[in-house]
DRENFI-730736 format. One line per 5 residues: number of its first residue (from 0); for each residue x, y, z of N, C-alpha, C. Coordinates in nm, 4 decimals. Layout:
! residues N
NUM) X:Y:Z:X:Y:Z:X:Y:Z; ...
! end
This chain:
! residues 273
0) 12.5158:10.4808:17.1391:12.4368:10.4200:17.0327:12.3986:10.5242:16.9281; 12.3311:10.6078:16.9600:12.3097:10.7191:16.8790:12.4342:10.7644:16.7907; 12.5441:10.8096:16.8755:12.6669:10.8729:16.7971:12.6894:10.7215:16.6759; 12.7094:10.6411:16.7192:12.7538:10.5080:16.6556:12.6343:10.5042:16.5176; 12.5495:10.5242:16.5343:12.3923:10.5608:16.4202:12.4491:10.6732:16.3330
5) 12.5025:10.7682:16.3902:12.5294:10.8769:16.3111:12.6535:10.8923:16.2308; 12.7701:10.8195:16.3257:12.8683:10.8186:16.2220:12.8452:10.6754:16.1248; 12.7393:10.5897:16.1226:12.7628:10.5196:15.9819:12.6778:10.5794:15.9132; 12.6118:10.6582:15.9418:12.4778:10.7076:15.8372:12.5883:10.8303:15.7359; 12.6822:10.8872:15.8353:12.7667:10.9874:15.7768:12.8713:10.8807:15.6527
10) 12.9142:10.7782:15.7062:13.0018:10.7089:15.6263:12.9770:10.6571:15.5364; 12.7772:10.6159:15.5313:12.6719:10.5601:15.4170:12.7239:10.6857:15.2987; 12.7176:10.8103:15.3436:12.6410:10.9300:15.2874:12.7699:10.9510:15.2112; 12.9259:10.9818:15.2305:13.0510:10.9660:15.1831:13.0455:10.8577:15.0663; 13.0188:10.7296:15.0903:13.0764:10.6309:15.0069:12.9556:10.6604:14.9230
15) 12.8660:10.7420:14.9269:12.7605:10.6981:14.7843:12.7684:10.8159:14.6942; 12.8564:10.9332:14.7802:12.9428:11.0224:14.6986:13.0057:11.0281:14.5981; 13.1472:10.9119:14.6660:13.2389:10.8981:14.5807:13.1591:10.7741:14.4341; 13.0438:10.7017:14.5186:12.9825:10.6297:14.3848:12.9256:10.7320:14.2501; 12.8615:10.7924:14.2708:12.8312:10.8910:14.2042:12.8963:10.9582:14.1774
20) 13.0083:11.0629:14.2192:13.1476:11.1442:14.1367:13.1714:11.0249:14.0071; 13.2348:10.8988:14.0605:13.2943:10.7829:13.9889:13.2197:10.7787:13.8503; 13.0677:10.7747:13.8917:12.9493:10.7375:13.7703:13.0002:10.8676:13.6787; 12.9875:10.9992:13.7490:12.9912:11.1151:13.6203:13.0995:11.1029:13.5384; 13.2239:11.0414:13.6100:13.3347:11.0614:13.5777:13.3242:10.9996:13.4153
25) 13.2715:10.8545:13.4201:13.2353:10.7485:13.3047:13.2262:10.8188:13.2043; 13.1273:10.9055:13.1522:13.1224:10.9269:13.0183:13.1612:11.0497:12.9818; 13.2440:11.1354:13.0332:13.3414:11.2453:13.0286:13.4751:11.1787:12.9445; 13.5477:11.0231:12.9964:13.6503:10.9731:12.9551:13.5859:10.9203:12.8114; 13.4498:10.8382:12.8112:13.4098:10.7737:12.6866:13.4010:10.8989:12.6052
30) 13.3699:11.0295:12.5633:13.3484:11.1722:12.5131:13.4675:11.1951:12.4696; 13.6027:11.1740:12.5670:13.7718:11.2448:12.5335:13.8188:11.1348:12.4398; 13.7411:10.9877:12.4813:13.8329:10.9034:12.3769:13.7441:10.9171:12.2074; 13.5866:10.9514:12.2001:13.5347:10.9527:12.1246:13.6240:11.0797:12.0389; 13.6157:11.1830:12.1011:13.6908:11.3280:12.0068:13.8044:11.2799:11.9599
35) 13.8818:11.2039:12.0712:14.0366:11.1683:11.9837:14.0252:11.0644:11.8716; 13.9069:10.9752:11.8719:13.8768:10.8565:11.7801:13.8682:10.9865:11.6234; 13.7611:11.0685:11.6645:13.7142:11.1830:11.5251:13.8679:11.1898:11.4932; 13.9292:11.3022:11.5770:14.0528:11.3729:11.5699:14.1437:11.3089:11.4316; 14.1372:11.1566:11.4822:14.2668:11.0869:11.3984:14.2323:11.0401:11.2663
40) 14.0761:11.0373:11.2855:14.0177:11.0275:11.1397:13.9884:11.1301:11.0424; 14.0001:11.2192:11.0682:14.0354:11.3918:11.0094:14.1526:11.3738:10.9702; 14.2632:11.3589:11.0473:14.3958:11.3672:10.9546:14.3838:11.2899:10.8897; 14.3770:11.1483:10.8678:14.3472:11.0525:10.7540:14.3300:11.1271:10.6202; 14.2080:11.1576:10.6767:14.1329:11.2696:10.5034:14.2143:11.3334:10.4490
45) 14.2845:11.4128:10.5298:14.3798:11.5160:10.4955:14.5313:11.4671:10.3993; 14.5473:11.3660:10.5067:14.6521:11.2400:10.3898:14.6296:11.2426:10.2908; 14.5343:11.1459:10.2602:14.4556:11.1111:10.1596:14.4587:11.1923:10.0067; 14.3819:11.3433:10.0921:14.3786:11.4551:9.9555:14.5246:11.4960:9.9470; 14.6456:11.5261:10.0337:14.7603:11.5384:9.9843:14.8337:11.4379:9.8886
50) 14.8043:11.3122:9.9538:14.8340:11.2529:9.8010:14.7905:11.2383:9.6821; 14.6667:11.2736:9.6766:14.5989:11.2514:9.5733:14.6862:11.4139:9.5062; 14.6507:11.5127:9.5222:14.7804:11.6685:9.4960:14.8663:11.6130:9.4423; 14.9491:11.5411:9.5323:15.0823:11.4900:9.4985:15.0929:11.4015:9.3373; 14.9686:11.3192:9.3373:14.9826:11.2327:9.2349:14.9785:11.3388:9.1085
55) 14.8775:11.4121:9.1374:14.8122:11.4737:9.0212:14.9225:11.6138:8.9653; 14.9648:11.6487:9.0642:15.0930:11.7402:9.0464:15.2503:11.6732:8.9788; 15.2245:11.5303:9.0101:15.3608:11.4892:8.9088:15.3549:11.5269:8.7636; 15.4783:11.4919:8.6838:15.5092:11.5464:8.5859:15.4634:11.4291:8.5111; 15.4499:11.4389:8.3834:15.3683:11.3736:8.2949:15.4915:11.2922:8.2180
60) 15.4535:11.1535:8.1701:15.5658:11.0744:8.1644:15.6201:11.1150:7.9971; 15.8016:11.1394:8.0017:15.8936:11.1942:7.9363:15.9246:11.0885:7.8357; 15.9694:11.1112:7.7164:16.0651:11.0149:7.6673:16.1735:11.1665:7.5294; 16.2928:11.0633:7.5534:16.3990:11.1429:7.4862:16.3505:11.1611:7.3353; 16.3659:11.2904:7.3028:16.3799:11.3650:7.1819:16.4334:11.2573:7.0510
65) 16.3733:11.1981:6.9531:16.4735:11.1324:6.8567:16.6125:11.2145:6.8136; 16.6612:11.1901:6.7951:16.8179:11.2237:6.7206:16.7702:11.3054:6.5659; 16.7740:11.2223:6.4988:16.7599:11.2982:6.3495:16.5871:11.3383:6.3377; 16.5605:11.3970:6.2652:16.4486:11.5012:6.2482:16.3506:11.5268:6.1130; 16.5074:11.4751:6.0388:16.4575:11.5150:5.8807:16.5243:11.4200:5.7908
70) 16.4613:11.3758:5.6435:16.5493:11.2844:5.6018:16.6243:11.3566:5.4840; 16.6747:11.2742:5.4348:16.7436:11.3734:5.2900:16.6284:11.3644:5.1447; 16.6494:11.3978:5.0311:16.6022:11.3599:4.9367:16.6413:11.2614:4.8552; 16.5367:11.1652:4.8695:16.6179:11.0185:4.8713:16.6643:10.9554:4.7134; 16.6259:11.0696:4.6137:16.6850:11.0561:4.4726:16.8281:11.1144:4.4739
75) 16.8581:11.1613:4.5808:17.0005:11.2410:4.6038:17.0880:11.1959:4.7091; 17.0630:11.0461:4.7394:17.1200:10.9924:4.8428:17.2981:10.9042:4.8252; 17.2704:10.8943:4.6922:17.3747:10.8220:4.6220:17.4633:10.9361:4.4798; 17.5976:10.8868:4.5069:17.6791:10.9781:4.3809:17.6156:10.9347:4.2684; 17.6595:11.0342:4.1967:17.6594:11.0045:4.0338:17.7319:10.9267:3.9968
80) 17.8668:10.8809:4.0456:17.9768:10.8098:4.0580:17.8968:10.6567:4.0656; 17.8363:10.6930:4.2036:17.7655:10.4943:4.2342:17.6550:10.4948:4.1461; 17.5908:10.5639:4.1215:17.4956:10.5610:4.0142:17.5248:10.4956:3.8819; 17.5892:10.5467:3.8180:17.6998:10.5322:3.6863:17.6969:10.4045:3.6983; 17.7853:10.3326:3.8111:17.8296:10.2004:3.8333:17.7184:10.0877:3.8531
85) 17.6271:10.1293:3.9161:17.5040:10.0161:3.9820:17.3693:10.0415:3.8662; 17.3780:10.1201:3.8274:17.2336:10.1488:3.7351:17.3254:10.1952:3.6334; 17.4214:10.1973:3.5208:17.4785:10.2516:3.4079:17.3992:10.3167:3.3296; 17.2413:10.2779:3.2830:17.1758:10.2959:3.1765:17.0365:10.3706:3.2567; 17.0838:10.4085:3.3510:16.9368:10.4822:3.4400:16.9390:10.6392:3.4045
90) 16.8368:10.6725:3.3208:16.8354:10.7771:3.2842:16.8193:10.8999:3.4117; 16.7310:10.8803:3.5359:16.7410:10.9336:3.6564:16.6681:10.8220:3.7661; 16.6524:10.8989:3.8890:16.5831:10.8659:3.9883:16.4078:10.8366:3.9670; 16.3624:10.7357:4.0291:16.1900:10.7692:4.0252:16.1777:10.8131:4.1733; 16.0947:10.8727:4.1861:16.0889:10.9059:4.3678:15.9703:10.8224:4.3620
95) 15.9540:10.7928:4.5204:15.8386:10.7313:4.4905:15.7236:10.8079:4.6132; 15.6242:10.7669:4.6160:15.4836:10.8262:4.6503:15.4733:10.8177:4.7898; 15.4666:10.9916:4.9087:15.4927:10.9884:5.0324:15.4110:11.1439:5.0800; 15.3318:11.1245:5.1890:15.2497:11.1949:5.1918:15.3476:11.2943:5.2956; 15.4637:11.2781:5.3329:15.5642:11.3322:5.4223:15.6872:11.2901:5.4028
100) 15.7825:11.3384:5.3169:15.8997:11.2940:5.2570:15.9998:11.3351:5.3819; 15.9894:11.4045:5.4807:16.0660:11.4000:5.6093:16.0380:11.3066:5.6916; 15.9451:11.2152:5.6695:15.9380:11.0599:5.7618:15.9764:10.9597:5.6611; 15.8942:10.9650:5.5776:15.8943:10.8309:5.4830:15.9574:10.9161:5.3090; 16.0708:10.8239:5.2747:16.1099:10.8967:5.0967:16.1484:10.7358:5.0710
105) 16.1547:10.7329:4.9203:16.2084:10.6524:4.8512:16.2451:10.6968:4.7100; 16.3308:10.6048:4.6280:16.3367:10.6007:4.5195:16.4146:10.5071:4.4036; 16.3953:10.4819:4.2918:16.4134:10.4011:4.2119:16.4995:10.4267:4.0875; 16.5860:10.3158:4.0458:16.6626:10.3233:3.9320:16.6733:10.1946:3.8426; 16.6012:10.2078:3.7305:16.6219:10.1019:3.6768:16.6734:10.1025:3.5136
110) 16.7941:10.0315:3.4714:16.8903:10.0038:3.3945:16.9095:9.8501:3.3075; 16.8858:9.9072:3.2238:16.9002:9.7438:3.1173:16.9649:9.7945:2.9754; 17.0954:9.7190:2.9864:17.1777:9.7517:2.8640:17.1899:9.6644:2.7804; 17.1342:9.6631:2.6769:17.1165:9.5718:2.5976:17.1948:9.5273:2.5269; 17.2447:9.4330:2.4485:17.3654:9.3812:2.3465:17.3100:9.3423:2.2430
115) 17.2030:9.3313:2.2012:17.1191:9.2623:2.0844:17.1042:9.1586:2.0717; 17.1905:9.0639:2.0411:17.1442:8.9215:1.9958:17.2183:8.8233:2.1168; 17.3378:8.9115:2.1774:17.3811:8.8802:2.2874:17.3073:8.8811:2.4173; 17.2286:8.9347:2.4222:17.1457:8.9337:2.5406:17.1598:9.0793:2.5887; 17.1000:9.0863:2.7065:17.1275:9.2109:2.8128:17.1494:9.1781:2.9569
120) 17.1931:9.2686:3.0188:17.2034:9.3126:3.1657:17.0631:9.3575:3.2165; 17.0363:9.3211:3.3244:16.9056:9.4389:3.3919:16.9699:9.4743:3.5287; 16.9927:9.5624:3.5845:16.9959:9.6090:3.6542:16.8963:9.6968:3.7822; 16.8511:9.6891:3.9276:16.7245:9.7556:3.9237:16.7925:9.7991:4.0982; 16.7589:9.9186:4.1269:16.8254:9.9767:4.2627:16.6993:10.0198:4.3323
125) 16.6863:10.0209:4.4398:16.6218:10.1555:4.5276:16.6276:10.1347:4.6519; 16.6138:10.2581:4.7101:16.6343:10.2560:4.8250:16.5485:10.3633:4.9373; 16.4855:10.2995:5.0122:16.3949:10.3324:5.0927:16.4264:10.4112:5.2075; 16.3870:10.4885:5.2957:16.4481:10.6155:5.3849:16.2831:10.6057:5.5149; 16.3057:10.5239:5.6524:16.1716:10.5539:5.7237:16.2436:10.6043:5.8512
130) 16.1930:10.7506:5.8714:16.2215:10.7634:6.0359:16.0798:10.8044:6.0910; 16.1692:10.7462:6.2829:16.0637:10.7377:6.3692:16.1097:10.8494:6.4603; 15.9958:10.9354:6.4775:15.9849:11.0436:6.5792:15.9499:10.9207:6.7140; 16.0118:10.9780:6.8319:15.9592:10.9875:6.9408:15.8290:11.0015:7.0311; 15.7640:10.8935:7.0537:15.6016:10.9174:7.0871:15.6315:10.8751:7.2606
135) 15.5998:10.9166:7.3594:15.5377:10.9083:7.4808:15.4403:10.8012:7.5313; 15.3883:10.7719:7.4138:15.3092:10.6036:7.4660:15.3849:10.4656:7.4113; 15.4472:10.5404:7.2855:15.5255:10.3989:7.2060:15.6696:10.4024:7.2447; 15.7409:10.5044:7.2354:15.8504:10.5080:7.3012:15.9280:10.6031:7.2242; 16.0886:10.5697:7.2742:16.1893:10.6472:7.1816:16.1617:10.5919:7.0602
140) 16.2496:10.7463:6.9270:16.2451:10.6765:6.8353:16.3314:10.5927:6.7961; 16.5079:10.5834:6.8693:16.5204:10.4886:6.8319:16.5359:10.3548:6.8332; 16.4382:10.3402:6.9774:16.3870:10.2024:6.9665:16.3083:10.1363:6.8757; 16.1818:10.2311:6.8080:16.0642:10.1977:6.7138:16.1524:10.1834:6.6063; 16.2581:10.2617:6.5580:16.3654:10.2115:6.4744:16.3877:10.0870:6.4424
145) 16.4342:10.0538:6.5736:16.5260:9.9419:6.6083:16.4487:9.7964:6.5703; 16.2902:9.8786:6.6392:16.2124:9.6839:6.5956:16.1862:9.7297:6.4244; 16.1657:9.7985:6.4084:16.0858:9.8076:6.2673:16.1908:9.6953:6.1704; 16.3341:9.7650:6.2212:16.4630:9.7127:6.1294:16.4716:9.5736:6.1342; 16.4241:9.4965:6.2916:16.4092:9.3558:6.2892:16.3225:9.2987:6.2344
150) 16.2229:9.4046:6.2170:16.1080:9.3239:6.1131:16.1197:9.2792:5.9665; 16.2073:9.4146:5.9437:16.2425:9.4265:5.8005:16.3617:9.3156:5.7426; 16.4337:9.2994:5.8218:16.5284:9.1851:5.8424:16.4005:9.0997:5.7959; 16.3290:9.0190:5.9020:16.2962:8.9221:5.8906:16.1819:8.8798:5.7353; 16.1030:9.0057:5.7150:16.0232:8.9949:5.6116:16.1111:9.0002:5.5052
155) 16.2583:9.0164:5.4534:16.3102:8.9982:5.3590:16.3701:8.9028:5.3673; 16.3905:8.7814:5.4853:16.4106:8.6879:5.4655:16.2744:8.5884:5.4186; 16.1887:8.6265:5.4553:16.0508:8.5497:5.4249:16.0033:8.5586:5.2793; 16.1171:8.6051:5.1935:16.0604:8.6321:5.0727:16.0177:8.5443:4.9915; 15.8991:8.5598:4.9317:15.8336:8.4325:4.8395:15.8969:8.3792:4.7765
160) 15.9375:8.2831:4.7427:16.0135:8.2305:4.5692:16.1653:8.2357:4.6043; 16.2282:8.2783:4.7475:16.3812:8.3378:4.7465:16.4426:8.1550:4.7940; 16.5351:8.1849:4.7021:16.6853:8.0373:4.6729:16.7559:8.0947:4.7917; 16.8229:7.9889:4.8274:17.0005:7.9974:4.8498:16.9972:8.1207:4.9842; 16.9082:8.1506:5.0104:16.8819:8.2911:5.1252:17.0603:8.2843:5.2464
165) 17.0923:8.3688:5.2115:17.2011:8.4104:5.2905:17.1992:8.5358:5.3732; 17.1994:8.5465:5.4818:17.1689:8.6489:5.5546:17.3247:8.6776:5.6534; 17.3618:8.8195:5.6901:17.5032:8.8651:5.7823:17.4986:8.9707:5.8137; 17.5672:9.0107:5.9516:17.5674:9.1145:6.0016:17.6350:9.1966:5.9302; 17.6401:9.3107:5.9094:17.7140:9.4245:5.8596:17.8156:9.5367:5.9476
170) 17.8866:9.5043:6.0028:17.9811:9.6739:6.0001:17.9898:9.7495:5.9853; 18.0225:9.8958:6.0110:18.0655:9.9978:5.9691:17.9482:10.0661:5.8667; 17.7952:10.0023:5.9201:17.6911:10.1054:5.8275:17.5910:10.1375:5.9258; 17.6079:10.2170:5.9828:17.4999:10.2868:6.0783:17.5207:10.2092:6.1884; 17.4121:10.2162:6.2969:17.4416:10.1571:6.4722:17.4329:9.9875:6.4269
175) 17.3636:9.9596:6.3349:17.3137:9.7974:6.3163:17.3062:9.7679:6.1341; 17.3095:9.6579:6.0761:17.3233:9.6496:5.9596:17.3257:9.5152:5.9291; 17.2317:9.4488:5.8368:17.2226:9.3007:5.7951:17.2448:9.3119:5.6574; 17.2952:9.2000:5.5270:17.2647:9.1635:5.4284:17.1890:9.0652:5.4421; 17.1183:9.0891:5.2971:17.0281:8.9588:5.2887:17.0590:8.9468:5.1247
180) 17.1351:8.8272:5.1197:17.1248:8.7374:4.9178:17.0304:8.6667:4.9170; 16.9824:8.6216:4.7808:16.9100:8.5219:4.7616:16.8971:8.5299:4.6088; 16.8315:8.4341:4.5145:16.8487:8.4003:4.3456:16.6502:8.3601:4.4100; 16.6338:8.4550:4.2585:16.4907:8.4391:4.2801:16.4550:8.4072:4.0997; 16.4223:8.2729:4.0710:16.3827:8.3139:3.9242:16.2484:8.3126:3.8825
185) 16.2753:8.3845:3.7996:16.1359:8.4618:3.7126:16.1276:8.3553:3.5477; 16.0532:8.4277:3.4581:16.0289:8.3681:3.3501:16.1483:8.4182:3.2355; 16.2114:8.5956:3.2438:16.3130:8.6594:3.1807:16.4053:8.5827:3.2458; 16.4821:8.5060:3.3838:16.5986:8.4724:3.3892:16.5769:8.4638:3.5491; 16.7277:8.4462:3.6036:16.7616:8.3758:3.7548:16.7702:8.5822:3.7987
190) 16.7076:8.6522:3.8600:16.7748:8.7216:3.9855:16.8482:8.7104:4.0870; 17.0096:8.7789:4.0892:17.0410:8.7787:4.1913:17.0060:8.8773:4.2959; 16.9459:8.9060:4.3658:16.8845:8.9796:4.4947:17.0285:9.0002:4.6215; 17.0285:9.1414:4.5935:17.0885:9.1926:4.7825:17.0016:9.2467:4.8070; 16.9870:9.3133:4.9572:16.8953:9.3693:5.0284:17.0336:9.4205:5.1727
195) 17.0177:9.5440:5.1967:17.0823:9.5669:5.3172:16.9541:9.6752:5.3722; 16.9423:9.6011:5.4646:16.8842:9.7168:5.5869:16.9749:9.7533:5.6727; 16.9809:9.8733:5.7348:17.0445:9.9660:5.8016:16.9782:10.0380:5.9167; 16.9960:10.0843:6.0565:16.9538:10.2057:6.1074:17.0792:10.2446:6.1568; 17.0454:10.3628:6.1482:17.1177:10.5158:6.2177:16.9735:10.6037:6.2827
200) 17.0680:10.6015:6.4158:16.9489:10.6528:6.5169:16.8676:10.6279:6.5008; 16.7030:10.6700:6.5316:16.6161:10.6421:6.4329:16.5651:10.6367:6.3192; 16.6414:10.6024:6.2469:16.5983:10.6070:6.0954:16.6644:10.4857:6.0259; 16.5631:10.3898:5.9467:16.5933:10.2803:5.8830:16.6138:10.3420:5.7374; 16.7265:10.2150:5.6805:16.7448:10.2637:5.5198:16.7909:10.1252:5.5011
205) 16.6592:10.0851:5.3991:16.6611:9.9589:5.2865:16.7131:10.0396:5.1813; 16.8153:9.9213:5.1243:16.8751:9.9455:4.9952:16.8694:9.8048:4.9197; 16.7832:9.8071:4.8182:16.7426:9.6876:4.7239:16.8400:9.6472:4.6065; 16.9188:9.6061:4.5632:16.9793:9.5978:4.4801:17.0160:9.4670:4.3763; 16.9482:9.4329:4.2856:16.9028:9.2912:4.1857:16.9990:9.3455:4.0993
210) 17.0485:9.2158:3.9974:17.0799:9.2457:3.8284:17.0559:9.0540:3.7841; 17.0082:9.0522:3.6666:16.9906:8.9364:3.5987:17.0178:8.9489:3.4778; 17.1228:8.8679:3.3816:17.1304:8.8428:3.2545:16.9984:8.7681:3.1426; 16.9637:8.8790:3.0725:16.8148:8.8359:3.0127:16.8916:8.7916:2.8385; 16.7586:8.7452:2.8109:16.7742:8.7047:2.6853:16.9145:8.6268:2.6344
215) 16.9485:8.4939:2.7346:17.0781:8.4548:2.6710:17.2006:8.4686:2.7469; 17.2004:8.6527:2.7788:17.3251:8.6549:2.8365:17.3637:8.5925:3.0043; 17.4904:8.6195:3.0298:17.5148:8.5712:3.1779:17.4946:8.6152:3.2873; 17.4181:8.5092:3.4064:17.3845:8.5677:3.5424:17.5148:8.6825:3.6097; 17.4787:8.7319:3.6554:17.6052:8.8190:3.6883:17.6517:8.7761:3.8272
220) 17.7298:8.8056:3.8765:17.7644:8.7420:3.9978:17.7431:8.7944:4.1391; 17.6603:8.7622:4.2258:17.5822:8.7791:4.3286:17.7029:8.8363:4.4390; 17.8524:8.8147:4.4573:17.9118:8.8576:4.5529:17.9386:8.9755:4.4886; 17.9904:8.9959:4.3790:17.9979:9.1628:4.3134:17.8764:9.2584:4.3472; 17.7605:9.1949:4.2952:17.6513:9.2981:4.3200:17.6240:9.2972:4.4546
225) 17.6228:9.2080:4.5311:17.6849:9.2663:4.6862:17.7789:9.3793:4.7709; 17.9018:9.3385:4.6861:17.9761:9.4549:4.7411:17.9438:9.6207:4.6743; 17.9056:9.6228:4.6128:17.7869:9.7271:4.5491:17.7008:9.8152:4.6424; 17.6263:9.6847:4.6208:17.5333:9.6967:4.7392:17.5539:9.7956:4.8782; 17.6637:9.6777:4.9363:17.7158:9.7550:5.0403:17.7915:9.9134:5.0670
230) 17.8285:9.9099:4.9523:17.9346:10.0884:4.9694:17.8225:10.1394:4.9124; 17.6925:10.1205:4.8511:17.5807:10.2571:4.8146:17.4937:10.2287:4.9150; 17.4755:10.1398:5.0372:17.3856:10.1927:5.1695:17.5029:10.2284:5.2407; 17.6503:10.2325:5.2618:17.6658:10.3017:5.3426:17.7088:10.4422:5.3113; 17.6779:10.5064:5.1558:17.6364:10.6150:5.1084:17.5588:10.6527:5.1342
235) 17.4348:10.5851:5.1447:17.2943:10.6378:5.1696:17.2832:10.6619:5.3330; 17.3626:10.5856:5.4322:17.3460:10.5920:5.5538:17.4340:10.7269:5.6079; 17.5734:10.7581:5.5359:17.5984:10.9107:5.5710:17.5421:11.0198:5.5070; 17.4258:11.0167:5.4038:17.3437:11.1120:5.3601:17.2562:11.1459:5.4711; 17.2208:11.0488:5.5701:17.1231:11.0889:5.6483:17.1710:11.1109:5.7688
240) 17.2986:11.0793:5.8211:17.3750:11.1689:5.8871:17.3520:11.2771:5.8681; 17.4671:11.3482:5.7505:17.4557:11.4767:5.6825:17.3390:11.5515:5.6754; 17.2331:11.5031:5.6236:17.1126:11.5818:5.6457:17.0725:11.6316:5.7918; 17.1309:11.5658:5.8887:17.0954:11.6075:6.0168:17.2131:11.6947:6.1247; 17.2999:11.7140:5.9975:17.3989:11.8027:6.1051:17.5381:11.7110:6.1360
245) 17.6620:11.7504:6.1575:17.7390:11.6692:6.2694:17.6889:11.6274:6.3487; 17.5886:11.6924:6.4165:17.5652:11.6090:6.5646:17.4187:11.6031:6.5271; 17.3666:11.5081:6.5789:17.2072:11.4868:6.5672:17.1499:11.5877:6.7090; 17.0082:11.5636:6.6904:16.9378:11.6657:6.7449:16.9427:11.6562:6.9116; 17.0020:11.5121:6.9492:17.0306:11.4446:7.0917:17.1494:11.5111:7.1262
250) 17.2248:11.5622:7.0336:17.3432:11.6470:7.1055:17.4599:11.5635:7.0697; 17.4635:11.4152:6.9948:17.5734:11.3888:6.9924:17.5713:11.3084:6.8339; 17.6847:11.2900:6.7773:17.6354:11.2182:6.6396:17.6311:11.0589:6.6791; 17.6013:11.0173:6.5457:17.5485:10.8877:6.5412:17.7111:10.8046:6.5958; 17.6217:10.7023:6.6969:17.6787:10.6281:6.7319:17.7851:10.4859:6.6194
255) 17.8857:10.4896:6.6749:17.9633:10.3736:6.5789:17.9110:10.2220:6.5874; 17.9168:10.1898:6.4361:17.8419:10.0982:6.4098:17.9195:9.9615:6.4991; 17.8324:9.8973:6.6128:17.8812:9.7581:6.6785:17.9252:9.6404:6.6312; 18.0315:9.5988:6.6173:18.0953:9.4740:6.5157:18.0495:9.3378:6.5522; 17.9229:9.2959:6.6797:17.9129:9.2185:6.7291:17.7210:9.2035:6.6206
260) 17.7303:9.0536:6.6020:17.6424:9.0366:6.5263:17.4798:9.0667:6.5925; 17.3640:9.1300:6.5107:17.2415:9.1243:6.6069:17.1846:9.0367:6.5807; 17.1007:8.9793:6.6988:17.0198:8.8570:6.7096:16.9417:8.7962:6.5787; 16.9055:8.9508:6.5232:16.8522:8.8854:6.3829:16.8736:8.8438:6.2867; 17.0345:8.9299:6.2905:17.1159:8.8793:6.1490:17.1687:8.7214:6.2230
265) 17.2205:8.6933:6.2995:17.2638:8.5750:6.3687:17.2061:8.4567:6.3062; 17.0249:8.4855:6.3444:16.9425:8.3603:6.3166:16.9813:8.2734:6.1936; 16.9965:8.1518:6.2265:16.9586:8.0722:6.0819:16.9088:8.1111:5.9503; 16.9760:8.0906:5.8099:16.8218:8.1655:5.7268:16.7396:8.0346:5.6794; 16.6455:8.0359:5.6644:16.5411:7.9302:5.6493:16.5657:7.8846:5.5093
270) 16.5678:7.7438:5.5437:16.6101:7.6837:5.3880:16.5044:7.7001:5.2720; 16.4766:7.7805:5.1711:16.3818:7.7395:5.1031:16.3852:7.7167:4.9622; 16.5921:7.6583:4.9507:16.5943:7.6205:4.8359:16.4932:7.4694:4.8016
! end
């Protein structure tokens, strides 16, 4: 009886051992999983600020260099030859008013040959010169080119008072090229009106070109002063080539002009005879 007393009191004394080892054991494991819980949230942080490095270490957003740089002098854009022919009686160029004649030039010629009792000719030219540098928030330049030229398209079709509006793609004058006709009359007589806008690379070139028979004499004929038109902008469009080198500043010269019509010259022109 006794021995039998003693070995359960011994076997009490064992099992309340291993209860207690068991108990310490408890929050030794809750402690290893707590450090590894920290552990993994430390590297997190560390992520975190490497990317943030990473972001802040990228390179700052690029856009390509425009092509041309500089324009020509735009009283010197056309021969003496086309001069002679489109303005006969133009004593010179007017330049006109530009606070940076390497972005923005223009200039003017105006010609009226008179016959006396026969009437006269008027004749009136100019031609406008806008390039776009390359900006980083707005874009290449010769995309800003590219819309400006659709604008210009379109605001010379929107012209107040303009007849008969005929608008076409152009060929062989810079990357893109529209005419625009139209008969605009005044109180001296009927104007016939061309208009060609042009770009090469970035750089647009309006060329304005009217003549009206005053006092009597005869309208002159609107497809002549067209084809006019056309061979002195695509004078004016290899002046600004030339001013920029064989090769433009992109490393290669101006691209050949696309024979496929652009969306703008395409459009309908709005009837507002």
């Amino acid at each position: 009886m006794q021995r039998r007393a003693q070995r359960e009191q011994t076997g009490r004394a064992k099992r309340l051992t291993r209860v207690l080892v068991g108990a310490a054991a408890v929050p030794v494991m809750l402690i290893a999983a707590g450090c590894s819980s920290d552990s993994g949230s430390g590297d997190g942080g560390d992520t975190g600020a490497g990317d943030a490095a990473s972001a802040s270490a990228s390179p700052s957003p690029t856009v390509q260099a425009a092509a041309y740089r500089t324009l020509p002098e735009a009283c010197g854009v056309l021969s003496k030859k086309t001069l002679e022919n489109l303005a006969p009686e133009a004593k010179s160029g007017k330049q006109g008013g530009s606070d940076d004649v390497s972005t923005r030039a223009s200039c003017s010629w105006s010609s009226l040959d008179s016959n006396g009792v026969k009437g006269s000719q008027f004749r009136w030219l100019n031609v406008s010169l806008l390039r776009f540098d390359s900006d980083t928030t707005r874009g290449a330049g010769d995309k800003l080119a590219g819309e400006f030229y659709t604008k210009q398209v379109r605001d010379v079709r929107a012209t107040a008072g303009a007849k008969s509006i005929t608008a076409k793609p152009l060929a062989g004058t810079g990357d893109e090229a529209t005419t625009v006709s139209y008969d605009l009359k005044k109180k001296e007589g009927t104007f016939k009106q061309q208009t060609v806008v042009a770009r090469v690379e970035n750089v647009v070139v309006t060329l304005d070109y009217n003549g009206a028979g005053l006092a009597g004499d005869k309208t002159p004929d609107g497809d002549d002063l067209l084809k006019d038109a056309t061979k002195a902008a695509r004078e004016a469009v290899a002046s600004v080539t030339k001013a920029n080198g064989t090769a433009a500043a992109g490393g290669s010269p101006s691209a050949p002009a696309s024979k496929k019509p652009s969306a703008t010259a395409s459009e309908p022109a709005p009837d507002k005879s």
